[in-house]
DRENVOLO-917454 format. One record per residue (C-alpha): x, y, z. Coordinates in steps of 0.02 Angstrom, whole numbers, padded with zeros to 5 digits, always signed. Layout:
N
XYZ ...
END
This chain:
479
-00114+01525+00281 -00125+01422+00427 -00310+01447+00458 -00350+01431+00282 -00276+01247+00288 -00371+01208+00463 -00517+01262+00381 -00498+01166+00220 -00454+00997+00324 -00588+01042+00454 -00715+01045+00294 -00640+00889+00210 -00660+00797+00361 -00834+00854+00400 -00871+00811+00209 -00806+00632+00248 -00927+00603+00415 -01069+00672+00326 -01015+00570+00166 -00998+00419+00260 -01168+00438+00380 -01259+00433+00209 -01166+00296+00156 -01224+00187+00310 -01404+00222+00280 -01415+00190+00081 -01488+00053+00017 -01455+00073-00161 -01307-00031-00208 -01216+00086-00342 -01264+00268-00232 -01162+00171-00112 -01011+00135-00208 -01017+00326-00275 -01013+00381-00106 -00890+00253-00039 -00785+00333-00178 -00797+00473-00152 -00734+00447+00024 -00613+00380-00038 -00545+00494-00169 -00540+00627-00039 -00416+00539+00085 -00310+00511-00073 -00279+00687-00083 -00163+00719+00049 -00109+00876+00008 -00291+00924+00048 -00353+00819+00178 -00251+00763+00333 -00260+00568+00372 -00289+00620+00554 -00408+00726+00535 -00569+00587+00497 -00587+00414+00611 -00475+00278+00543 -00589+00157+00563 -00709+00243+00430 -00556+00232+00311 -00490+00054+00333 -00667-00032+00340 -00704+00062+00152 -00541+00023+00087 -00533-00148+00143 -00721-00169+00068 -00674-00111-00098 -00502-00174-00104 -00421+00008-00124 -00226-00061-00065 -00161+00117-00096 -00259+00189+00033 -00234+00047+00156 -00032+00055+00111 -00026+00263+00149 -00135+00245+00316 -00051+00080+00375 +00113+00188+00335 +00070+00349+00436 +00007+00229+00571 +00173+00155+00579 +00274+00331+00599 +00142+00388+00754 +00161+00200+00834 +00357+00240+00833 +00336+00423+00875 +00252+00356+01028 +00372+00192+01055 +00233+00058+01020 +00365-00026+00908 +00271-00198+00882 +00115-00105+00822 +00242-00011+00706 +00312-00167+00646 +00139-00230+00617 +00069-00078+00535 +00250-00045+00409 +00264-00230+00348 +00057-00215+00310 +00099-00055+00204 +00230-00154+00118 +00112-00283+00078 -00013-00184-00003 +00121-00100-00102 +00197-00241-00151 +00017-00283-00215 -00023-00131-00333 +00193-00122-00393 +00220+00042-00324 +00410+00038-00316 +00446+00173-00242 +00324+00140-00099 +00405-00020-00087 +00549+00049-00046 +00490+00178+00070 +00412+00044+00166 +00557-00064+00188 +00652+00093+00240 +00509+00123+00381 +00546-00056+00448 +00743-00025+00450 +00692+00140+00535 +00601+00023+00656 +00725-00085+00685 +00850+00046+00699 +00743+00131+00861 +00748-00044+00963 +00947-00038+00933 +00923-00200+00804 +01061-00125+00690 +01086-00290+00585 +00902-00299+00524 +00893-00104+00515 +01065-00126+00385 +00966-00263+00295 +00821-00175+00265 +00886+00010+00233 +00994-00085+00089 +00848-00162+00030 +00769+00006+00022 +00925+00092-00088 +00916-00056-00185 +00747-00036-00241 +00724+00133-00258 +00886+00115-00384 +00756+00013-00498 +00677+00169-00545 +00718+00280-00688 +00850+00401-00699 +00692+00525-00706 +00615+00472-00564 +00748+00456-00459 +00796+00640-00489 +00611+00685-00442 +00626+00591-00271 +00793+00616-00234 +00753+00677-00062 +00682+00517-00019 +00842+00427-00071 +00950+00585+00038 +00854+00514+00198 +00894+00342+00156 +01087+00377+00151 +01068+00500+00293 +00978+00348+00395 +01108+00252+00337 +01246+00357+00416 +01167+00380+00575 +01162+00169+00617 +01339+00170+00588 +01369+00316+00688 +01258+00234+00817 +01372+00103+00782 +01543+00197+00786 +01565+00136+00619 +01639+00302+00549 +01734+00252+00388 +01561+00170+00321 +01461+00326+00404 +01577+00445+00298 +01556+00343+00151 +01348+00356+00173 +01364+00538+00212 +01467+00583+00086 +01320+00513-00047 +01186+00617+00052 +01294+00780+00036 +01333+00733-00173 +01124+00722-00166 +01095+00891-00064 +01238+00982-00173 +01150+00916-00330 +00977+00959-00297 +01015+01109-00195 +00928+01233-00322 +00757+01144-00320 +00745+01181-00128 +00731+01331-00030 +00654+01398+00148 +00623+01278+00280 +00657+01123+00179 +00837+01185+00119 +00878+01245+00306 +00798+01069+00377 +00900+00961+00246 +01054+01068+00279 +01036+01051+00449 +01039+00861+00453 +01190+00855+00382 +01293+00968+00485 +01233+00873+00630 +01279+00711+00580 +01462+00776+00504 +01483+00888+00692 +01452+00702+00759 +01551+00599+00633 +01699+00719+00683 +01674+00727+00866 +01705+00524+00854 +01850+00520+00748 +01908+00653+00875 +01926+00800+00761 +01852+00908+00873 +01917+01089+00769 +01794+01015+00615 +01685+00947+00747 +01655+01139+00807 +01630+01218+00637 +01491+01094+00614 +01409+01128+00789 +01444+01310+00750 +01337+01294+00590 +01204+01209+00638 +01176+01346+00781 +01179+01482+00672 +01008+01424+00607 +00877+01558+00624 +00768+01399+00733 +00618+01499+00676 +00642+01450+00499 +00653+01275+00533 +00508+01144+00542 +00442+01161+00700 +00451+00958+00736 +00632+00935+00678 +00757+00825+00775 +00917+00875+00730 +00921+01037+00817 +00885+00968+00979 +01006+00838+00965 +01147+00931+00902 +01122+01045+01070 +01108+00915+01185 +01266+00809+01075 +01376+00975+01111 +01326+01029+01293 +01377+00830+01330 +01534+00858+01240 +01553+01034+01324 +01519+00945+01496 +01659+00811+01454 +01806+00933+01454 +01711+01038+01604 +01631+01160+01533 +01476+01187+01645 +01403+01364+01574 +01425+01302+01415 +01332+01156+01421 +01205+01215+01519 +01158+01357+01388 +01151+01230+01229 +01067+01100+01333 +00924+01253+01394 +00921+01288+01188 +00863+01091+01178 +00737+01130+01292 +00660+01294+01242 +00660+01210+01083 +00567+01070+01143 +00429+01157+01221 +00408+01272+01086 +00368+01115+00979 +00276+01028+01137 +00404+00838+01094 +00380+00745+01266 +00520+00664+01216 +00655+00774+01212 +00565+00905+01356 +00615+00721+01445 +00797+00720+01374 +00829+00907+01403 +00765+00910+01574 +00870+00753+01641 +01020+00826+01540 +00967+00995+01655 +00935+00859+01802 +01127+00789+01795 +01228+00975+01781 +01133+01046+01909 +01181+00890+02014 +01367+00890+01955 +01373+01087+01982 +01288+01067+02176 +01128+01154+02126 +00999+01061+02211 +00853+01145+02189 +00857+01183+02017 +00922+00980+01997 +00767+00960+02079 +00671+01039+02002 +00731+00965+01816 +00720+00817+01897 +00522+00819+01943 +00525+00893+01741 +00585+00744+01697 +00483+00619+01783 +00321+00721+01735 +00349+00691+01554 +00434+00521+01547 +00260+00489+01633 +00169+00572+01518 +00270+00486+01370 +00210+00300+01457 +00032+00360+01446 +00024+00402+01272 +00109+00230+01247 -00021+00125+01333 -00148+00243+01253 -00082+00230+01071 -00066+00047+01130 -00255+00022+01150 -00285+00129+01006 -00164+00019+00848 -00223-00135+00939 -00416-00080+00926 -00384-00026+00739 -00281-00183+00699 -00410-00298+00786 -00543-00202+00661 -00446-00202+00498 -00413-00387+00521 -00615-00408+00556 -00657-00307+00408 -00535-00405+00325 -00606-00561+00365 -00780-00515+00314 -00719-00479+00135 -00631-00646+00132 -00800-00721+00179 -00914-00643+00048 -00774-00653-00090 -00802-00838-00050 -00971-00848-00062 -00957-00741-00225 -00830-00861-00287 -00929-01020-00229 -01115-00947-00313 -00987-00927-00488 -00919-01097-00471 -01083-01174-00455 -01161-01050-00599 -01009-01114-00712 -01021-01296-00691 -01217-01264-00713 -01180-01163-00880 -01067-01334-00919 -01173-01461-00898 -01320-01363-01000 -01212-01348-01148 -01143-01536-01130 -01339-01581-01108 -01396-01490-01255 -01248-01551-01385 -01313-01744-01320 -01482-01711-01335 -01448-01625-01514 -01349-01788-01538 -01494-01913-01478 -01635-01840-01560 -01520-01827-01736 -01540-02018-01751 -01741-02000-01768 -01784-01843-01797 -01754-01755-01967 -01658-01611-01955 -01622-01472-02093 -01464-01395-02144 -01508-01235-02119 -01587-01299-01928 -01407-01355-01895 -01331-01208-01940 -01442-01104-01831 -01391-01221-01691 -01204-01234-01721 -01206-01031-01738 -01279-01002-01558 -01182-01152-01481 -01034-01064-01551 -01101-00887-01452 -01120-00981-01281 -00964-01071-01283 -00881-00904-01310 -00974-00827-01192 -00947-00945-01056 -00746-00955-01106 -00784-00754-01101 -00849-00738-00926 -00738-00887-00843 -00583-00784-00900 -00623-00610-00876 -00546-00608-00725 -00378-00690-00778 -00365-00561-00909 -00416-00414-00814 -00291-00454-00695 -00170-00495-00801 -00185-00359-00948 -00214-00233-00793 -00384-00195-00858 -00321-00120-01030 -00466-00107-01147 -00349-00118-01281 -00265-00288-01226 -00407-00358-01182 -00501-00320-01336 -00357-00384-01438 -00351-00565-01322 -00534-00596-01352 -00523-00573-01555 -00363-00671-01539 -00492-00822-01447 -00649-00777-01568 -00490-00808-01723 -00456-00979-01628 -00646-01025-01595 -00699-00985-01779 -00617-01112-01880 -00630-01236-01747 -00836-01211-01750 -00827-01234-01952 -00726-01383-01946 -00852-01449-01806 -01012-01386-01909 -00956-01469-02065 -00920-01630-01978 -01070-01628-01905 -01183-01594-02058 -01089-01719-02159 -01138-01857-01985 -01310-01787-01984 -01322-01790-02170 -01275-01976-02162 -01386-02012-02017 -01541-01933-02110 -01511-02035-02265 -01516-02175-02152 -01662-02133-02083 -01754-02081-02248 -01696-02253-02318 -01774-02328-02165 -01942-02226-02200 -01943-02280-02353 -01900-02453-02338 -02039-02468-02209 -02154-02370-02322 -02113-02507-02465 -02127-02635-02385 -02309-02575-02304 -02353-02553-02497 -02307-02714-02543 -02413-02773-02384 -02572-02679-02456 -02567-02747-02624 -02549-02928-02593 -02692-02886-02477 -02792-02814-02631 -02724-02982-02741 -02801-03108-02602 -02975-03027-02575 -03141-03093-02634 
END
């Protein structure tokens, strides 16, 4: 199974380069769009294709050219979880409240939430627990928005929100408001315990028993304390997501409290489970932890060399751990500094665009304002037909709803969210407006034009009288 989903990514993303190297080169404008779609629709799929997998940079620079928010939202997202997972927090910050941005943009609710849960997550790893409070709360609060129906689809989503929850205010040794945010995460798990099974049950099971063992262990209950330790190490760790937290820290949680009351052996064997653990899922991180845990009861037990040894551990990977900082570093700042320039371009041809329309529409104006005064000055001496002003009040009538047509497309697009249906219903409702305006306006203007061609005929024939008179006293007076 697992090299039939290498393969598949492997192929997606060698799809994408090859998808996006013909994209460069094309010069036809609508081959390009297909292909920049297709791109596009493929990194959609995440079940299929993994977001690390192709070069960000191909992704944000096509999304951010055809405006595609809920691709910049899920890669701005993931980028936000690896810039924490590495402890590049202000690129995190950067890259969550982006997400939330473009979420907010396309009314994806529950994204919304998820996003604002990422920045309390955020704040909650620099030890900001005020702002992380704020923001998980906004989180619950939005997600609540949903339907009943939805809700009960996601409901894992809102379990780590009230787990999250729990764990600031144990961070916080705020237990009563810990047990009162646990205690909805467990009504959630019991609930929605039959739609899970395997590693996801185990994992979601797990969480909790860690954060009850460490809820107890404060209020000092350390016989409940125990039976939640004791649970959470009788997980078979094989069946388990291989990048899961809570296993590591509820070893290295217990061999601290088995150190505190003395117990050497036994916190050196939880604290080596950490760090098997840890290797076996290659986390820098808590390799680091275990080892200086190792470090400090080989020191207190008078082992040097082995406290030496855990010690060297430890500085190896805390080293290694700064490295990948100051290289994820580099890399968000490099991919921020070229999603803000791709940005930037858009925002400069959109205003081109926009300017070349403006001009277009004041030129479509000031023809149809031209051509109603000309119709106007050329009525007073030139004889003009009913049926010639019907013809020209019938295509005036077309371009002025054309030209109220094309100058609020865009409102209504926006606005109707590109339904055919509403949008073919708002332009009959305008056509139902125009129509009796335009008769009103042709029948006043026949009746003027009427008028002023009876003038004008009267004039014609006054001054054709008048040159008959002329002629016969002409005739009367001759020889």
């Amino acid at each position: 199974m697992l090299l039939i989903v290498t393969c598949a990514y492997s192929a997606n993303a060698q799809n994408i380069d090859s998808l996006y190297a013909a994209f460069t080169k094309e010069k036809d404008k609508k081959t390009k769009d297909d292909q920049a779609n297709s791109i596009m629709a493929i990194c959609n799929k995440s079940d299929y294709v993994s977001f690390m997998e192709v070069k960000p940079e191909i992704i944000m620079e096509l999304a951010t050219l055809y405006k595609n928010d809920t691709l910049l939202a899920y890669y701005c997202l993931n980028f936000s979880f690896l810039a924490t997972k590495t402890g590049d927090y202000n690129k995190a910050f950067d890259f969550a409240c982006r997400s939330l941005k473009y979420y907010e943009n396309i009314n994806d609710t529950l994204n919304v939430s998820l996003a604002l849960k990422t920045i309390g997550f955020e704040y909650k790893s620099i030890k900001n627990y005020p702002e992380a409070i704020t923001y998980y709360s906004k989180a619950i609060d939005m997600f609540n928005t949903l339907s009943q129906r939805r809700k009960d689809k996601d409901w894992f989503i809102s379990f780590n929100y009230y787990e999250g929850f729990a764990r600031i205010y144990l961070e916080t040794h705020k237990i009563d408001l810990a047990f009162n945010k646990l205690q909805f995460a467990y009504n959630l798990f019991v609930n929605h315990e039959k739609d899970i099974m395997g590693p996801q049950k185990t994992d979601h099971d797990l969480r909790l028993n860690y954060l009850f063992a460490n809820l107890y262990l404060q209020k000092k209950d350390t016989a409940l304390a125990e039976t939640f330790f004791k649970k959470c190490f009788a997980v078979n760790t094989d069946s388990i997501y291989t990048n899961t937290e809570h296993y590591m820290e509820a070893c290295l949680l217990y061999s601290d409290f088995k150190k505190d009351h003395g117990n050497y052996p036994s916190a050196l064997h939880y604290t080596y489970l950490a760090y098997n653990y840890a290797l076996k899922g290659q986390s820098k991180r808590y390799i680091a932890d275990a080892s200086e845990h190792l470090f400090k009861l080989y020191e207190a037990t008078r082992q040097t060399d082995s406290a030496y040894y855990y010690l060297h551990q430890t500085l190896i990977y805390k080293d290694s751990i700064s490295n990948a900082v100051v290289q994820s570093q580099i890399q968000n700042t490099i991919l921020l500094l070229h999603l803000d320039e791709k940005g930037k371009e858009v925002m400069m041809l959109e205003d081109k665009m926009r300017h070349r329309q403006n001009v277009q529409y004041i030129a479509i104006t000031i023809g149809l304002i031209t051509l109603l005064v000309l119709f106007f000055l050329f009525s007073h001496s030139i004889l003009i037909g009913t049926k010639a002003i019907e013809f020209i009040g019938n295509v005036v009538m077309l371009m002025v709803f054309e030209f109220v047509f094309l100058f609020i497309h865009p409102y209504l697009g926006k606005w109707s969210d590109e339904s055919p249906l509403i949008m073919l219903l708002s332009l009959v409702l305008i056509a139902l407006l125009l129509t009796p305006m335009h008769h009103k306006i042709e029948n006043w203007v026949k009746q003027e034009l009427i008028r002023k061609n009876n003038k004008v005929r009267m004039k014609h024939a006054q001054k054709a009288l008048k040159h008959l008179e002329e002629t016969e006293e002409d005739v009367q007076q001759g020889p």
